[in-house]
Short mmCIF file of the C-alpha atoms (twelve columns), coordinates in Angstrom:
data_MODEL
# 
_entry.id   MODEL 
# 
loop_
_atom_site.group_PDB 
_atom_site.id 
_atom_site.type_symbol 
_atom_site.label_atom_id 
_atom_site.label_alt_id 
_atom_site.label_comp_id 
_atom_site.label_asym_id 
_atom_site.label_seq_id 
_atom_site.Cartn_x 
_atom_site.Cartn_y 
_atom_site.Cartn_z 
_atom_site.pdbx_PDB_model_num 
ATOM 1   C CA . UNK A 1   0.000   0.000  0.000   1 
ATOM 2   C CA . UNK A 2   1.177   3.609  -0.736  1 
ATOM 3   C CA . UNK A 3   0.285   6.548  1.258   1 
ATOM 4   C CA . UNK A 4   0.491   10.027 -1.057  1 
ATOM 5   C CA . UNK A 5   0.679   13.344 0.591   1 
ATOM 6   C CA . UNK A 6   0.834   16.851 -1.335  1 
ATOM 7   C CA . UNK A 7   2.124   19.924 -0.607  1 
ATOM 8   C CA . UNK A 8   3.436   23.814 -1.935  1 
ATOM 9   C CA . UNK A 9   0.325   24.539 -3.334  1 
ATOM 10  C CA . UNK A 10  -0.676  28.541 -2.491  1 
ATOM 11  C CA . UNK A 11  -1.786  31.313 -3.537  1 
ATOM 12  C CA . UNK A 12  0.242   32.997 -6.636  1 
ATOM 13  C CA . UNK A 13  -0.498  35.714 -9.272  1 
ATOM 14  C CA . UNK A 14  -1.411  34.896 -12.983 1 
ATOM 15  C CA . UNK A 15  2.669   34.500 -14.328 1 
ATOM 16  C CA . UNK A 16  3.691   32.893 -11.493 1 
ATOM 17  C CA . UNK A 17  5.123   29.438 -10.570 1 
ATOM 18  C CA . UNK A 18  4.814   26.940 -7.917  1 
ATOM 19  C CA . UNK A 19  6.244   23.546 -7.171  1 
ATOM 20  C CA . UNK A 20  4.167   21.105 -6.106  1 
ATOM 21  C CA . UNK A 21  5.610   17.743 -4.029  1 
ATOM 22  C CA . UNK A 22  3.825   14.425 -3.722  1 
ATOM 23  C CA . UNK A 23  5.758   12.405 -0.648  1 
ATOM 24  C CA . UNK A 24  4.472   8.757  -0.780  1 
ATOM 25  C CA . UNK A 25  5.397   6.514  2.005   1 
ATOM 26  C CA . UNK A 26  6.506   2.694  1.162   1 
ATOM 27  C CA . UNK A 27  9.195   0.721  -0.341  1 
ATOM 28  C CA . UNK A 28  7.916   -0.119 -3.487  1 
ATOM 29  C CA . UNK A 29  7.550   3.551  -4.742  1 
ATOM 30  C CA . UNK A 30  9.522   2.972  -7.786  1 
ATOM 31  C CA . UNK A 31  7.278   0.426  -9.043  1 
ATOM 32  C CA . UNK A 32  4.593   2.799  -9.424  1 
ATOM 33  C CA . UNK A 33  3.584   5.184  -11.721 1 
ATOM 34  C CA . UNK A 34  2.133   8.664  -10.965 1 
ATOM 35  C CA . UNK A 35  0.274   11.192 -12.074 1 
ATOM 36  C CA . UNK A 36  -1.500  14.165 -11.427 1 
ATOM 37  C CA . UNK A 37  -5.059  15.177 -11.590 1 
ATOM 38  C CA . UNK A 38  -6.604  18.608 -10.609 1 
ATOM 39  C CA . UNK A 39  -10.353 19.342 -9.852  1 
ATOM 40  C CA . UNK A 40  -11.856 22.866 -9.871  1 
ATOM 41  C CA . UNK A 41  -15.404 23.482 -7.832  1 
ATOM 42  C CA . UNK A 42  -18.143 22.337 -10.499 1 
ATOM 43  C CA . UNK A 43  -15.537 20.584 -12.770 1 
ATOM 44  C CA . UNK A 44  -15.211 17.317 -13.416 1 
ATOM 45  C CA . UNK A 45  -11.380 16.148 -12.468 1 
ATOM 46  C CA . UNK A 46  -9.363  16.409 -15.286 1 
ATOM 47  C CA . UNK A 47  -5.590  14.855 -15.674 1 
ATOM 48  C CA . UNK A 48  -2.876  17.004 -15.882 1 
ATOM 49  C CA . UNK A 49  0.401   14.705 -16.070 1 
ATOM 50  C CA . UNK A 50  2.024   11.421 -15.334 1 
ATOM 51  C CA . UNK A 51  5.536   9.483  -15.386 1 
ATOM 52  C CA . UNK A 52  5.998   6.603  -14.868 1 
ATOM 53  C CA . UNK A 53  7.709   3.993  -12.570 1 
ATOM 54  C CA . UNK A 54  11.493  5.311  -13.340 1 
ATOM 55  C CA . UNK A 55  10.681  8.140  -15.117 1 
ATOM 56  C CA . UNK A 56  11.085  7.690  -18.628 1 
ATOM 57  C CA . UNK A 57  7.825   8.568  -19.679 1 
ATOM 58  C CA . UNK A 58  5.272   11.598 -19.009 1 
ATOM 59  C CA . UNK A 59  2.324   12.610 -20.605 1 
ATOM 60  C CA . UNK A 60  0.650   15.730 -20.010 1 
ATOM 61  C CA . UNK A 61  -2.689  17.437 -20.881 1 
ATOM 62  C CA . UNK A 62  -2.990  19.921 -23.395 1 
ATOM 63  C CA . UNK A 63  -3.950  22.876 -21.164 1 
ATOM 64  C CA . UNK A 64  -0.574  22.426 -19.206 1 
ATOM 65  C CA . UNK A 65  1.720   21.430 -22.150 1 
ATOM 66  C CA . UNK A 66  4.992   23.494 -21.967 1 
ATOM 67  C CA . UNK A 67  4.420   25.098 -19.000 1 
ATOM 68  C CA . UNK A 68  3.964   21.930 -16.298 1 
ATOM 69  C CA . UNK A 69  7.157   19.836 -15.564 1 
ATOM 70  C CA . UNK A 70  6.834   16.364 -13.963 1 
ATOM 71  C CA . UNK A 71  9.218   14.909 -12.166 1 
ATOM 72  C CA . UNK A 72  10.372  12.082 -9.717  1 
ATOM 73  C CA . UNK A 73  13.028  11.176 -7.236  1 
ATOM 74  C CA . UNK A 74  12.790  7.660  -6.335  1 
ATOM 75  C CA . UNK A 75  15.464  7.520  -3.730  1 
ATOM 76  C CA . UNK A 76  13.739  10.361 -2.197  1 
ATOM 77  C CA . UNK A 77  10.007  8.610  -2.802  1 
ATOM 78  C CA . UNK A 78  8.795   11.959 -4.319  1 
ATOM 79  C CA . UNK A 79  7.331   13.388 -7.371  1 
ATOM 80  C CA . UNK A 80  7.248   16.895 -8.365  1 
ATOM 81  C CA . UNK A 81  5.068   19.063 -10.383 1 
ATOM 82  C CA . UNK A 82  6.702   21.860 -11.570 1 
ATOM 83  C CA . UNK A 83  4.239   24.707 -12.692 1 
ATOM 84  C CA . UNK A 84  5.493   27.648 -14.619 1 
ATOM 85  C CA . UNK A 85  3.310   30.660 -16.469 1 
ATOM 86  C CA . UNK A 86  0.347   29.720 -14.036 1 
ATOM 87  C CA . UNK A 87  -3.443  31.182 -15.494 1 
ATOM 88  C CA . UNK A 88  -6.100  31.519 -13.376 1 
ATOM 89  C CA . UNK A 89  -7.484  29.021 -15.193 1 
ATOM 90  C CA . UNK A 90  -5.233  26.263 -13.470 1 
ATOM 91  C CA . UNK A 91  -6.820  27.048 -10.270 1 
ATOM 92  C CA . UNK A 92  -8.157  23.698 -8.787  1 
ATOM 93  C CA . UNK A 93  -7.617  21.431 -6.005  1 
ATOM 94  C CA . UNK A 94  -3.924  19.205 -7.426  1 
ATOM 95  C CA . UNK A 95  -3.725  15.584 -6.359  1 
ATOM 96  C CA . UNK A 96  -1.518  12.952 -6.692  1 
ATOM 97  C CA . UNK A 97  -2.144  9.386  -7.628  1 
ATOM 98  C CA . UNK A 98  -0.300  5.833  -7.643  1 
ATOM 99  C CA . UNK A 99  -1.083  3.421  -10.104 1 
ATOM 100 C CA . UNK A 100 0.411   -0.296 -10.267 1 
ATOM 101 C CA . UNK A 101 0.112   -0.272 -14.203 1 
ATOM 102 C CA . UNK A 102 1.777   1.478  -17.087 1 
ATOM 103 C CA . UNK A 103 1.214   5.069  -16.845 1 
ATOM 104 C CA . UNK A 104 -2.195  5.807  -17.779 1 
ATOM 105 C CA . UNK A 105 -4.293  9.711  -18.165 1 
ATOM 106 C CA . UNK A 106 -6.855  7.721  -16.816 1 
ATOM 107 C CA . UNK A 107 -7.903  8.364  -13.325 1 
ATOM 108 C CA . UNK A 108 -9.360  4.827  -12.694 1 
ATOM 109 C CA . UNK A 109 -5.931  3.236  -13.745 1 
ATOM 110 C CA . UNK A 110 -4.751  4.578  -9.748  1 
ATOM 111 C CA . UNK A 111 -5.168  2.956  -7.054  1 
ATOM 112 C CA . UNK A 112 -4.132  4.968  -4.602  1 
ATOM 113 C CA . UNK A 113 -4.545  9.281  -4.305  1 
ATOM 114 C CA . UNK A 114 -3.155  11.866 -1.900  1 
ATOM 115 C CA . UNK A 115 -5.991  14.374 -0.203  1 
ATOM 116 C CA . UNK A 116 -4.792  17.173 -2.413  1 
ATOM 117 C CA . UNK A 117 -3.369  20.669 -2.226  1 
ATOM 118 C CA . UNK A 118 -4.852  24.046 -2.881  1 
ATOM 119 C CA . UNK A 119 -3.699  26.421 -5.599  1 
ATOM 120 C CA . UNK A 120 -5.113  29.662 -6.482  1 
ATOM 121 C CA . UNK A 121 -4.271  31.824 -9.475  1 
ATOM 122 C CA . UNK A 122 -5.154  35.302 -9.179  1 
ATOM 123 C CA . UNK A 123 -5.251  37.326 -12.033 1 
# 
């Protein structure tokens, strides 16, 4: 079983950047892959990235292409979302999710998600 938790999301003006962390407890952490999903208030959730188990492929959604960065560090059990040129438009609740199988955009392909993390674009 993996346990997710999120963190750095904020508050940050329309330009801005933030870096978000998923921490995920367990020993197995590099068999998994990861990915993020983000959910505004009315919206349905809607994926935003993923890499997989050792990092040598992401995928990413169109709205966040060349601006998002995904990331992992498997000796440190983390992944990192690295979010650059931020709209208000990316303002949603960010989660992070663990999937046994090949990295997926599909939210039912995890198994296990994180509580999520705030982040707020002002413009």
């Amino acid at each position: 079983q993996v346990q997710l938790v999120e963190s750095g999301g904020g508050l940050v003006p329309a330009g801005g950047s933030l870096r978000l962390s998923c921490a995920a407890s367990g020993r197995t952490f590099s068999s998994y892959a990861i990915a993020w999903f983000r959910q505004a208030p009315g919206k349905e959730r809607e994926f935003v990235t993923a890499i997989s188990s050792y990092g040598a492929t992401s995928y990413y959604g169109d709205s966040v292409k060349g601006r998002f960065t995904i990331s992992r560090d498997n000796a440190k059990n983390t992944v990192y979302l690295q979010m650059n040129a931020l709209k208000p438009e990316d303002t949603a609740v960010y989660y992070c999710a663990a999937g046994y199988s090949a990295v997926s955009i599909t939210g039912h392909d995890y198994q296990y998600w994180g509580q999520g993390t705030q982040v707020t674009v002002s413009s």
